[in-house]
mmCIF entry with sequence, helices, sheets and N, C-alpha, C, O atoms, coordinates in Angstrom:
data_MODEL
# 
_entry.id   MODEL 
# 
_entity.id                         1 
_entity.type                       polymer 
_entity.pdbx_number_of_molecules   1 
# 
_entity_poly.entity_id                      1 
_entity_poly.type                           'polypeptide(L)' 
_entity_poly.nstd_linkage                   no 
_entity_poly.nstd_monomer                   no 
_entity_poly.pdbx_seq_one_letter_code       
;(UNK)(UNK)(UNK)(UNK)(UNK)(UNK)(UNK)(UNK)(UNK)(UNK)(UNK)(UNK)(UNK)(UNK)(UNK)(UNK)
(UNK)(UNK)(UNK)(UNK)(UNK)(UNK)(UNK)(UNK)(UNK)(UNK)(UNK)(UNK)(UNK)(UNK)(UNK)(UNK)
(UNK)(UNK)(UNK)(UNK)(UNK)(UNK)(UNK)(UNK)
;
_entity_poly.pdbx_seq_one_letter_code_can   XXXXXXXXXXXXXXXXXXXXXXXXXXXXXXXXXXXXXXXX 
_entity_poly.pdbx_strand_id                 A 
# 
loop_
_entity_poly_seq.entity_id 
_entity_poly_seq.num 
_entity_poly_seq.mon_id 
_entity_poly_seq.hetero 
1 1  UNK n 
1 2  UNK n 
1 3  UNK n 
1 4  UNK n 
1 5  UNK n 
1 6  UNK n 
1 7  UNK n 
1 8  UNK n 
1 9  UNK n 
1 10 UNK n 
1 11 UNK n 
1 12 UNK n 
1 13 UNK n 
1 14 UNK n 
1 15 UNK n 
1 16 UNK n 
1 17 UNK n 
1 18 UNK n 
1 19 UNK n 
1 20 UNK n 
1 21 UNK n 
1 22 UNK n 
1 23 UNK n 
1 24 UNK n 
1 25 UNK n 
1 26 UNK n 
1 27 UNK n 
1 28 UNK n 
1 29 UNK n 
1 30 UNK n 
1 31 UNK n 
1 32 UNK n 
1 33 UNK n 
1 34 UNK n 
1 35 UNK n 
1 36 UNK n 
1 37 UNK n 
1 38 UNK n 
1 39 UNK n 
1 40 UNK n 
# 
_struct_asym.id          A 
_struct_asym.entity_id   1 
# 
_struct_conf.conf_type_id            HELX_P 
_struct_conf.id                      HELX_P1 
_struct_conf.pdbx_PDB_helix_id       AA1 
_struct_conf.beg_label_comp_id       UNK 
_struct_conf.beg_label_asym_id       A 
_struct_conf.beg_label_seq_id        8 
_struct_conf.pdbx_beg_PDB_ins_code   ? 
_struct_conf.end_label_comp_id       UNK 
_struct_conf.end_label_asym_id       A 
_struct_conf.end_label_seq_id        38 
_struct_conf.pdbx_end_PDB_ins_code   ? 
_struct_conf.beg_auth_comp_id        UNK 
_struct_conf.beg_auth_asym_id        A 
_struct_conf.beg_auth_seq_id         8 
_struct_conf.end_auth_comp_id        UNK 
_struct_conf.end_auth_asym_id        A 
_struct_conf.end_auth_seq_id         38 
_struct_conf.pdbx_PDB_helix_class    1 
_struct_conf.details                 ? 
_struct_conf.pdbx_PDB_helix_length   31 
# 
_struct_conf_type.id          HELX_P 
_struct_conf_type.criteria    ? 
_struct_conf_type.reference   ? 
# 
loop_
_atom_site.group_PDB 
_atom_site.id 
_atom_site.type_symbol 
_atom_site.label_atom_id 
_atom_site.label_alt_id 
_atom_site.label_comp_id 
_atom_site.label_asym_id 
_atom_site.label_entity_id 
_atom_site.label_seq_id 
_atom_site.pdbx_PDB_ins_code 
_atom_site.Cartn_x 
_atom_site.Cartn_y 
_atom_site.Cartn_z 
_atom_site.occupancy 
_atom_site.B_iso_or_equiv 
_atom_site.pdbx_formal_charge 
_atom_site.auth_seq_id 
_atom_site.auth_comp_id 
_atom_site.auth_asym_id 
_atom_site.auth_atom_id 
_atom_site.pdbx_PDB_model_num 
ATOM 1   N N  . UNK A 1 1  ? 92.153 -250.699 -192.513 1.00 0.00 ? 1  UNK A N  1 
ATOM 2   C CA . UNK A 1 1  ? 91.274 -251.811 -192.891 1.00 0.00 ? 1  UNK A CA 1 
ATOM 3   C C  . UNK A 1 1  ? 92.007 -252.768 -193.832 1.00 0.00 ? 1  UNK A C  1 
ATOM 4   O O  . UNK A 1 1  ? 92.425 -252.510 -194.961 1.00 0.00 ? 1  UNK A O  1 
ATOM 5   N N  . UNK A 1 2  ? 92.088 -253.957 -193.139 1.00 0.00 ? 2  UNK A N  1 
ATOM 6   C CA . UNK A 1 2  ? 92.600 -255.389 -194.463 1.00 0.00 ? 2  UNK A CA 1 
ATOM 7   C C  . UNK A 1 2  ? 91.508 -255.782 -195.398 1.00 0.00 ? 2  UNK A C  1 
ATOM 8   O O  . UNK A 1 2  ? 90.416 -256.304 -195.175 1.00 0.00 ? 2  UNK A O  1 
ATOM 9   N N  . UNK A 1 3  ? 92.215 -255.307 -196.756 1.00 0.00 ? 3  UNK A N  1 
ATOM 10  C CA . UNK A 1 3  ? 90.395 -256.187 -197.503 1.00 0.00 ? 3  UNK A CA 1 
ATOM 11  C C  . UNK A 1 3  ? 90.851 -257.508 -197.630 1.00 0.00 ? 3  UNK A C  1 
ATOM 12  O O  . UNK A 1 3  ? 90.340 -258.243 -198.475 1.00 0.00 ? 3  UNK A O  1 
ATOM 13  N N  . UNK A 1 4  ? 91.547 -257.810 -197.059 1.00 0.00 ? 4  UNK A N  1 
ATOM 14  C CA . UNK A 1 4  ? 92.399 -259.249 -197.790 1.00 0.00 ? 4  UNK A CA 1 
ATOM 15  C C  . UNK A 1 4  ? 91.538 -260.453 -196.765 1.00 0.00 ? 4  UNK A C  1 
ATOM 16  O O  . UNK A 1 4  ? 91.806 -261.646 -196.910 1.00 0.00 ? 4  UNK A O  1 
ATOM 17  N N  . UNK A 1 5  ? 90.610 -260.048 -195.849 1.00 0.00 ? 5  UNK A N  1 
ATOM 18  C CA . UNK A 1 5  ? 90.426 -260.803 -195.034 1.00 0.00 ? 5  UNK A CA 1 
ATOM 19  C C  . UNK A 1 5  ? 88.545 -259.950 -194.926 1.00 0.00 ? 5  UNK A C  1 
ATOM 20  O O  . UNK A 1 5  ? 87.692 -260.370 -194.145 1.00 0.00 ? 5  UNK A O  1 
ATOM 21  N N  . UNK A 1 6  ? 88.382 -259.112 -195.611 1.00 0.00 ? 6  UNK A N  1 
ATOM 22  C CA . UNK A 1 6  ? 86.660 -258.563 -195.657 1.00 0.00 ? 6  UNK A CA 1 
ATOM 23  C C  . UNK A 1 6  ? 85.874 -259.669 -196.364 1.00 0.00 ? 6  UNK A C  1 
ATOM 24  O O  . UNK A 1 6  ? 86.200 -260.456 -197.253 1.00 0.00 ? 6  UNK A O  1 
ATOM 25  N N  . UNK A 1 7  ? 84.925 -259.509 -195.801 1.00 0.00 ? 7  UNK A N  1 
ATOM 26  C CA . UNK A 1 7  ? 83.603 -260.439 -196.591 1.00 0.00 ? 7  UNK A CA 1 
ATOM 27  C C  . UNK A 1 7  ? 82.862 -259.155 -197.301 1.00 0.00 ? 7  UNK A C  1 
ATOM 28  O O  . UNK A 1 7  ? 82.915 -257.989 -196.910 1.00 0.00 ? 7  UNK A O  1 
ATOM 29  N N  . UNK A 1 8  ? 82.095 -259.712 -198.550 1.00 0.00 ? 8  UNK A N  1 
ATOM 30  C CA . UNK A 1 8  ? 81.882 -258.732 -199.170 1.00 0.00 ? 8  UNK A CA 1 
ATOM 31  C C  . UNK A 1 8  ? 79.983 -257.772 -198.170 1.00 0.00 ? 8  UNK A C  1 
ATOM 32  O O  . UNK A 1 8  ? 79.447 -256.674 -198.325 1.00 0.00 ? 8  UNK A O  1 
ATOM 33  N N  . UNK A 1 9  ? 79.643 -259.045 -197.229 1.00 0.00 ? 9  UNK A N  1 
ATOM 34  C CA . UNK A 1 9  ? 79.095 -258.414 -196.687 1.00 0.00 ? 9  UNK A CA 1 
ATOM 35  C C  . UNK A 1 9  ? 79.295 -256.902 -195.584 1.00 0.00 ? 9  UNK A C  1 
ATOM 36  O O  . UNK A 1 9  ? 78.509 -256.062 -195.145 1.00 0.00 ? 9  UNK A O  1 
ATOM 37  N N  . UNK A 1 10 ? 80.582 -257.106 -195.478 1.00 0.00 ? 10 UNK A N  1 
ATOM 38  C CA . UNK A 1 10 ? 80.941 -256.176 -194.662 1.00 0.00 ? 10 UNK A CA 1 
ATOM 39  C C  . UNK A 1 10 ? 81.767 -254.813 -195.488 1.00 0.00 ? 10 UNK A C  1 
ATOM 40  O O  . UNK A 1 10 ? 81.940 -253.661 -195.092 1.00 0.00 ? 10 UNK A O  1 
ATOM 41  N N  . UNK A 1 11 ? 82.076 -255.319 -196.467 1.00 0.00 ? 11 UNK A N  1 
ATOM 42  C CA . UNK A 1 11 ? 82.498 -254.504 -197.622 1.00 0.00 ? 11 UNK A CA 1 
ATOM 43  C C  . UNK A 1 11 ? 80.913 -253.002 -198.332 1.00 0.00 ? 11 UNK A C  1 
ATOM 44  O O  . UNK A 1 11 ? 80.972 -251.794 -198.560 1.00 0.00 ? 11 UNK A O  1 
ATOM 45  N N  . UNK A 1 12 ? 79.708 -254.103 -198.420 1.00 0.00 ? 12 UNK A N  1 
ATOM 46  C CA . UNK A 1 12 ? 79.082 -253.540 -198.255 1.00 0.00 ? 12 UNK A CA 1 
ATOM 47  C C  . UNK A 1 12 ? 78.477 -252.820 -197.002 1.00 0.00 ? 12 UNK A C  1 
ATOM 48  O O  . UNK A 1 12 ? 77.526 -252.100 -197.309 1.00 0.00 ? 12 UNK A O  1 
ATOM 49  N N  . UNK A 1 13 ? 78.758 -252.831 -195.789 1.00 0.00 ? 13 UNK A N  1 
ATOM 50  C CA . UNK A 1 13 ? 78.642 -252.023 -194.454 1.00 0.00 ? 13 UNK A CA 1 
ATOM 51  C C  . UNK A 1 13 ? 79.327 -251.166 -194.554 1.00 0.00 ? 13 UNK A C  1 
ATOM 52  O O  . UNK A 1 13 ? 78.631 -250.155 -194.460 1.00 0.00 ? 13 UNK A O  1 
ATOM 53  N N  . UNK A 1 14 ? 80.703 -250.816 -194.749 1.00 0.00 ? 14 UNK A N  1 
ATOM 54  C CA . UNK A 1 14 ? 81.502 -250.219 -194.971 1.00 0.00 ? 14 UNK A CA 1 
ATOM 55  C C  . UNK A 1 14 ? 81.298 -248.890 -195.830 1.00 0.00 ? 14 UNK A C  1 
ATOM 56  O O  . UNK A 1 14 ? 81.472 -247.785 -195.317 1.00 0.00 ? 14 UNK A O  1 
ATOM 57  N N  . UNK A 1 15 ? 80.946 -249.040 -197.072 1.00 0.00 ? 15 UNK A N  1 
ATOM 58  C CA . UNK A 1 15 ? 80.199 -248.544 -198.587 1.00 0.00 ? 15 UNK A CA 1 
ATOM 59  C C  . UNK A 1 15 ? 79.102 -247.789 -197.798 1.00 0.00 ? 15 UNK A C  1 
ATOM 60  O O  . UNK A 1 15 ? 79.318 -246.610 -197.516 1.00 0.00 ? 15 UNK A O  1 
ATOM 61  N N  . UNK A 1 16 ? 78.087 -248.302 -197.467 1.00 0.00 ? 16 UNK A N  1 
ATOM 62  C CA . UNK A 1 16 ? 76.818 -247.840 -196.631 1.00 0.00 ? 16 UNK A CA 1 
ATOM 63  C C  . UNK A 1 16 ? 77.205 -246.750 -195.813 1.00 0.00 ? 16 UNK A C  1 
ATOM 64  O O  . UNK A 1 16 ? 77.088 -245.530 -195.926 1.00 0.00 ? 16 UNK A O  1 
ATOM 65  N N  . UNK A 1 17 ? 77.660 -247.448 -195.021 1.00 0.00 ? 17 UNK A N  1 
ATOM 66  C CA . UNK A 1 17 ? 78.270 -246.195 -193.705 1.00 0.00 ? 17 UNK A CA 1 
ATOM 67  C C  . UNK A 1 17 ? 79.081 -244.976 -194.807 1.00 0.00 ? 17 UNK A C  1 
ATOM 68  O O  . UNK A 1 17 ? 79.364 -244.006 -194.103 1.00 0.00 ? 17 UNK A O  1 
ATOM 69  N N  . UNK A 1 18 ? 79.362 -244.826 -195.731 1.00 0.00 ? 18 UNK A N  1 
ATOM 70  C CA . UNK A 1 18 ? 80.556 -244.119 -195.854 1.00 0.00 ? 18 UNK A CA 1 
ATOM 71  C C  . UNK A 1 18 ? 79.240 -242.710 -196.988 1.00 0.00 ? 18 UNK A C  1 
ATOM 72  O O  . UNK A 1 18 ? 79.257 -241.487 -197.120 1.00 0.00 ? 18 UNK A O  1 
ATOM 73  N N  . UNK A 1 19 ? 78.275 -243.892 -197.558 1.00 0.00 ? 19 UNK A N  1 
ATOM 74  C CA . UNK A 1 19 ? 77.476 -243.346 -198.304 1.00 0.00 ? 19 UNK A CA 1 
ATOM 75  C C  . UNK A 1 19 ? 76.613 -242.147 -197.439 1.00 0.00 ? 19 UNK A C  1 
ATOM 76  O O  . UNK A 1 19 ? 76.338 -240.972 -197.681 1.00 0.00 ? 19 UNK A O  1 
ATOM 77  N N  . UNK A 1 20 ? 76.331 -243.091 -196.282 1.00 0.00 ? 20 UNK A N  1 
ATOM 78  C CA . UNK A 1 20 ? 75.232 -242.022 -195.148 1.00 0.00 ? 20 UNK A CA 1 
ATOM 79  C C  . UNK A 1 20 ? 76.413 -241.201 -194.253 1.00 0.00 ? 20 UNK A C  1 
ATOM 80  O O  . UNK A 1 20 ? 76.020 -240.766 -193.171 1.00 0.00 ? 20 UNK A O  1 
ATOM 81  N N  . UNK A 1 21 ? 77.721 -240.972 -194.589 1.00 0.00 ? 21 UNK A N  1 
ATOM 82  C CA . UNK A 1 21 ? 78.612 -240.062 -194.284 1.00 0.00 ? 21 UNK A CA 1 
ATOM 83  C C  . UNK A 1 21 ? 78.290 -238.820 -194.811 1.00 0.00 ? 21 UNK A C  1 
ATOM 84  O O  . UNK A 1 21 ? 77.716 -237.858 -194.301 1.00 0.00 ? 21 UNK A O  1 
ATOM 85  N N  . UNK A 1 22 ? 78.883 -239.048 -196.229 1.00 0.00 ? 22 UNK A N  1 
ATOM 86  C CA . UNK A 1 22 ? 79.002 -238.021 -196.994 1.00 0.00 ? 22 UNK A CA 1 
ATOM 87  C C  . UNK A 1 22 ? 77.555 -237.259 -197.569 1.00 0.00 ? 22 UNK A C  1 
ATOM 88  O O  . UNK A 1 22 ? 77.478 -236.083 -197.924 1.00 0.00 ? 22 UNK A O  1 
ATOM 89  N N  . UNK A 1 23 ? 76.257 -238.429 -197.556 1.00 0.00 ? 23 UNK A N  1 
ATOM 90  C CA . UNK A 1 23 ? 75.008 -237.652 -197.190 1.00 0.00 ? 23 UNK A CA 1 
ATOM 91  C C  . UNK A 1 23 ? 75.084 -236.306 -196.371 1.00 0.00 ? 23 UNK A C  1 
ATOM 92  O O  . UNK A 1 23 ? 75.217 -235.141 -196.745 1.00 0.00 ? 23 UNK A O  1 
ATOM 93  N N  . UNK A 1 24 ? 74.917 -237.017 -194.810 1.00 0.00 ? 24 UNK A N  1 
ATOM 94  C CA . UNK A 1 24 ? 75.336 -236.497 -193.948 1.00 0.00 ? 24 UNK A CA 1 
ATOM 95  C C  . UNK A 1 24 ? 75.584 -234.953 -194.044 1.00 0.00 ? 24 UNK A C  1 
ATOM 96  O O  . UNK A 1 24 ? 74.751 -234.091 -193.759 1.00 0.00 ? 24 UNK A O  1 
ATOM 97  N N  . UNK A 1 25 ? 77.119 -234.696 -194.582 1.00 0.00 ? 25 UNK A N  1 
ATOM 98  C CA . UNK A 1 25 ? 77.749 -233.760 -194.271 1.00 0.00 ? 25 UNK A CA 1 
ATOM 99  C C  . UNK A 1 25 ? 77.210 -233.452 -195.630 1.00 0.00 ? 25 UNK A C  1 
ATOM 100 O O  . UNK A 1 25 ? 77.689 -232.389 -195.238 1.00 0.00 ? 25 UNK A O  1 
ATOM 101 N N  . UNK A 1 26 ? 76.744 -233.299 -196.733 1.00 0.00 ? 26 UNK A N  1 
ATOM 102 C CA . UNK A 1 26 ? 76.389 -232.539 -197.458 1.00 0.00 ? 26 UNK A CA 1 
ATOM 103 C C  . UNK A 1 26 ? 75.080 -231.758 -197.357 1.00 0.00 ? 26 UNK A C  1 
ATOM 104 O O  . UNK A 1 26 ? 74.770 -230.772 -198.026 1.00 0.00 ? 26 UNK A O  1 
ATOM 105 N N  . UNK A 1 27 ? 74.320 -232.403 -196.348 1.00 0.00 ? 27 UNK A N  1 
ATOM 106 C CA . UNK A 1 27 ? 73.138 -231.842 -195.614 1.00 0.00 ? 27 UNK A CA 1 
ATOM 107 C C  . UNK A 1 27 ? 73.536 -230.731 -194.941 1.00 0.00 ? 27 UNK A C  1 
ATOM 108 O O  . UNK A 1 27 ? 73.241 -229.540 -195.041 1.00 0.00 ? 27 UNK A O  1 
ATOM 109 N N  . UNK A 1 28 ? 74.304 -231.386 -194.195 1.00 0.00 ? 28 UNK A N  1 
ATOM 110 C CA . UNK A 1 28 ? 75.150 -230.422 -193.139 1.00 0.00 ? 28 UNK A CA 1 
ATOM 111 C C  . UNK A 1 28 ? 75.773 -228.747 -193.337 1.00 0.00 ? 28 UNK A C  1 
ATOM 112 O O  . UNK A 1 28 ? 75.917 -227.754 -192.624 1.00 0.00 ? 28 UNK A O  1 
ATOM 113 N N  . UNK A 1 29 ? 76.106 -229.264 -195.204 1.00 0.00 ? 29 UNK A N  1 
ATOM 114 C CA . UNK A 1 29 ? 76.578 -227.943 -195.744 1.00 0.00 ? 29 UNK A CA 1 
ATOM 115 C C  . UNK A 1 29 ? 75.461 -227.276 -196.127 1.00 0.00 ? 29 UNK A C  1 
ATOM 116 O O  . UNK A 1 29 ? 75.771 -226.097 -195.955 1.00 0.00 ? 29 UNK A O  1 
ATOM 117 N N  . UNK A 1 30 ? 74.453 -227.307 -196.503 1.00 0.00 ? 30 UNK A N  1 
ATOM 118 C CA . UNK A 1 30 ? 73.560 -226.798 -197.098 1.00 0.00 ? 30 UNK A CA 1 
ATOM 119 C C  . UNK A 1 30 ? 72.508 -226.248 -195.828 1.00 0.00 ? 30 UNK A C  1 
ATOM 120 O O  . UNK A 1 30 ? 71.898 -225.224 -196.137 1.00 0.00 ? 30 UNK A O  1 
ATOM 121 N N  . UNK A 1 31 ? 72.298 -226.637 -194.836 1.00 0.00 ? 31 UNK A N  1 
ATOM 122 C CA . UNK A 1 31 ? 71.966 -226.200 -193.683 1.00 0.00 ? 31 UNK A CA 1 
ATOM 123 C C  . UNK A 1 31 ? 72.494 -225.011 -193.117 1.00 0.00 ? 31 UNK A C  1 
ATOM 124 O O  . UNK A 1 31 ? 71.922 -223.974 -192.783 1.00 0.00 ? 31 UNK A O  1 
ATOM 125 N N  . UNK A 1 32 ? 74.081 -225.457 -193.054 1.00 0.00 ? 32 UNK A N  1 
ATOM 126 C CA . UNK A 1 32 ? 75.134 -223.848 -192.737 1.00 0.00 ? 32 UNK A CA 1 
ATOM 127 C C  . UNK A 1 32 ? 74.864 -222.915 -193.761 1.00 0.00 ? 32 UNK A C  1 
ATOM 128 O O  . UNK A 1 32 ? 74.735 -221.693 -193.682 1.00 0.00 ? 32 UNK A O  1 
ATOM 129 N N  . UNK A 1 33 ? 74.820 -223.401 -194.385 1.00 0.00 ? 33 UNK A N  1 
ATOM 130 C CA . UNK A 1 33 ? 74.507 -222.060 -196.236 1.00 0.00 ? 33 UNK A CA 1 
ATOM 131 C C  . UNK A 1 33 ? 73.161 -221.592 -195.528 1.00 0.00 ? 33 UNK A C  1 
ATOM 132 O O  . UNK A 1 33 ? 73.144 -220.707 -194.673 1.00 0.00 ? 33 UNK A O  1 
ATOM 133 N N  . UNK A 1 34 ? 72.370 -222.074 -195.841 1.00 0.00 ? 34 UNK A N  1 
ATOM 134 C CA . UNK A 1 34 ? 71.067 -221.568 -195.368 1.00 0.00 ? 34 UNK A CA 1 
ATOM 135 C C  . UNK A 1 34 ? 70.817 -220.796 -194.095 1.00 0.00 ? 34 UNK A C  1 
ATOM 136 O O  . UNK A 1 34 ? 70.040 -219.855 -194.253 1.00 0.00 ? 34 UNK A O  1 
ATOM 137 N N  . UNK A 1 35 ? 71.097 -220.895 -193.361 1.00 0.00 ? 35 UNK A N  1 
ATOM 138 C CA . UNK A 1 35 ? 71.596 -220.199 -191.632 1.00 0.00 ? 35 UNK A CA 1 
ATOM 139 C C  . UNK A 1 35 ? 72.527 -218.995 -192.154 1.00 0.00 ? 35 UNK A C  1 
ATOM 140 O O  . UNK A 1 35 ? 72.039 -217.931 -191.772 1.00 0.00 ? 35 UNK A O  1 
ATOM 141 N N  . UNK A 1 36 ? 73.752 -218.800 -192.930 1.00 0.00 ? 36 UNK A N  1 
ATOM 142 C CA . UNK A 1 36 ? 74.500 -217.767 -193.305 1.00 0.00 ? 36 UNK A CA 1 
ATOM 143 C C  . UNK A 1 36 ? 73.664 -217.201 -193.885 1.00 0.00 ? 36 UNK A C  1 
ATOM 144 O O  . UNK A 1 36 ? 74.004 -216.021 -193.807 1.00 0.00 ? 36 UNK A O  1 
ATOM 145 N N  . UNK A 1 37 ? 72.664 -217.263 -194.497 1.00 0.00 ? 37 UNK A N  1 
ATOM 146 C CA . UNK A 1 37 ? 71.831 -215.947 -195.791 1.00 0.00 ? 37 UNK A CA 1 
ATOM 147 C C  . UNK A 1 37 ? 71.625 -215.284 -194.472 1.00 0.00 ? 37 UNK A C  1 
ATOM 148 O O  . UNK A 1 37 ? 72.193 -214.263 -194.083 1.00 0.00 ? 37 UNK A O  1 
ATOM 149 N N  . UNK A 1 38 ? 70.723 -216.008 -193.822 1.00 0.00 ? 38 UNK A N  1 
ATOM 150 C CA . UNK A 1 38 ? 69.487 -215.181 -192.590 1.00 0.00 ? 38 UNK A CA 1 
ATOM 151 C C  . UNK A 1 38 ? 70.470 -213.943 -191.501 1.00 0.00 ? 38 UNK A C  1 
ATOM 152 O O  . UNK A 1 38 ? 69.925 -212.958 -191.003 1.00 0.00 ? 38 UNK A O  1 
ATOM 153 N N  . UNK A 1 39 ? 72.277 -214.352 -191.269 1.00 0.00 ? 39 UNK A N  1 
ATOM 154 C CA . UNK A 1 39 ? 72.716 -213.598 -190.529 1.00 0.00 ? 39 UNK A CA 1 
ATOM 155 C C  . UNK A 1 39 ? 73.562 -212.571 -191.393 1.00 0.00 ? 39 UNK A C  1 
ATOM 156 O O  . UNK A 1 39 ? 74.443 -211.788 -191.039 1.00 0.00 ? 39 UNK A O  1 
ATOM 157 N N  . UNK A 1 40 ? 73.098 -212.787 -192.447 1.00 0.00 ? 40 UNK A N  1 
ATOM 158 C CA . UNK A 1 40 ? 73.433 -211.473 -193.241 1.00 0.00 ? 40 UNK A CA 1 
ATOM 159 C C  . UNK A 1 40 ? 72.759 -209.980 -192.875 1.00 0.00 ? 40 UNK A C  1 
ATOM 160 O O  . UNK A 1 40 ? 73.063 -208.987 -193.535 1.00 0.00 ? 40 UNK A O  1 
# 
């Protein structure tokens, strides 16, 4: 990615997307945690 040429609108798309990433996969971990107790 060039920031030399980003608008800050897309700067913020970028930020967003990256925010509902790491959401995402922290859901994701806590889901697998939860599923591992039960096949204990």
């Amino acid at each position: 990615m060039e920031f030399g040429r980003v608008t800050p609108g897309e700067l913020m798309e970028v930020d967003g997307q990256y925010i509902y990433y790491s959401l995402n996969t922290t859901v994701m971990d806590e889901v697998l945690r939860w599923i591992m107790q039960f096949k204990k």
